[in-house]
Phi, psi and omega in degrees: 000114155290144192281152180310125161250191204222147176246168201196144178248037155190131184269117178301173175274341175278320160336282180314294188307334198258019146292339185297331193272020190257286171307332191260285201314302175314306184252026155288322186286301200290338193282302217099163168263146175294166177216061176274153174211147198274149173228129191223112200242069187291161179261107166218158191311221202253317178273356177068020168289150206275165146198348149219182190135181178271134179234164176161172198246117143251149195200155157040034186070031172231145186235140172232111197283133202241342173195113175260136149194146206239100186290194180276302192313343201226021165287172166076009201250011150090049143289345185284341171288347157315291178306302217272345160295307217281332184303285187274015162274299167351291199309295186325297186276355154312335192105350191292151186259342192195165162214172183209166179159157187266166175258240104186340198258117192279347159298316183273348137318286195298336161298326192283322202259345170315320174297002178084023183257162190222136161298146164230352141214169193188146165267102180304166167022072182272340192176137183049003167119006215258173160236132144330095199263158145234124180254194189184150177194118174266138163332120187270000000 
């Protein structure tokens, strides 16, 4: 018998936890177990508060970059290629083969790909006229 579902504007933390640990066991079975390890290339001011960098994974021979961001103080100076070299030389001694990551900012499209990244999907008009890029860039 299918259960009644119920819809919700907010996820308790327990909730979230305990489908994520459902989602890991399940593809730990289909997978194997991983071997992700977190990557973190911070930005920080004059006060030595964090305020951009990079956050982002590598698992299963991959680096997935999950948040770049650069304030306006330190734009133009080609740092997001920076973060995304030091980032994927990391990935590169993990075993890694490749990286990826999304967009909606058509400046940080056009940096990723000065970085040698390529799209392989996109949402046309995803949202405000802009689209959704995924790029990807493999390791030679």
């Amino acid at each position: 018998m299918t259960p009644p579902l119920s819809l919700f504007d907010t996820v308790p933390d327990a909730a979230r936890d305990t489908i994520l640990a459902g989602l890991k066991a399940h593809n730990e079975t289909l997978l194997g177990p991983t071997d992700r390890r977190d990557i973190f290339i911070p930005l920080v001011d004059d006060d030595e508060t964090v305020d951009g960098g990079l956050v982002g994974y590598t698992g299963r021979g991959w680096l997935y970059v999950e948040m770049l961001f650069v304030p306006e103080r330190l734009r133009g100076q080609r740092l997001a290629g920076q973060l995304l070299a030091t980032a994927e030389d990391e990935a590169k001694a993990r075993g890694c083969i490749g990286a990826y990551i999304d967009t909606i900012n058509p400046d940080a499209r056009r940096a990723y790909e000065r970085a040698g990244y390529t799209t392989f999907g996109r949402i046309e008009n995803f949202t405000a006229g802009l689209e959704i890029s995924w790029m990807i860039k493999r390791f030679d």
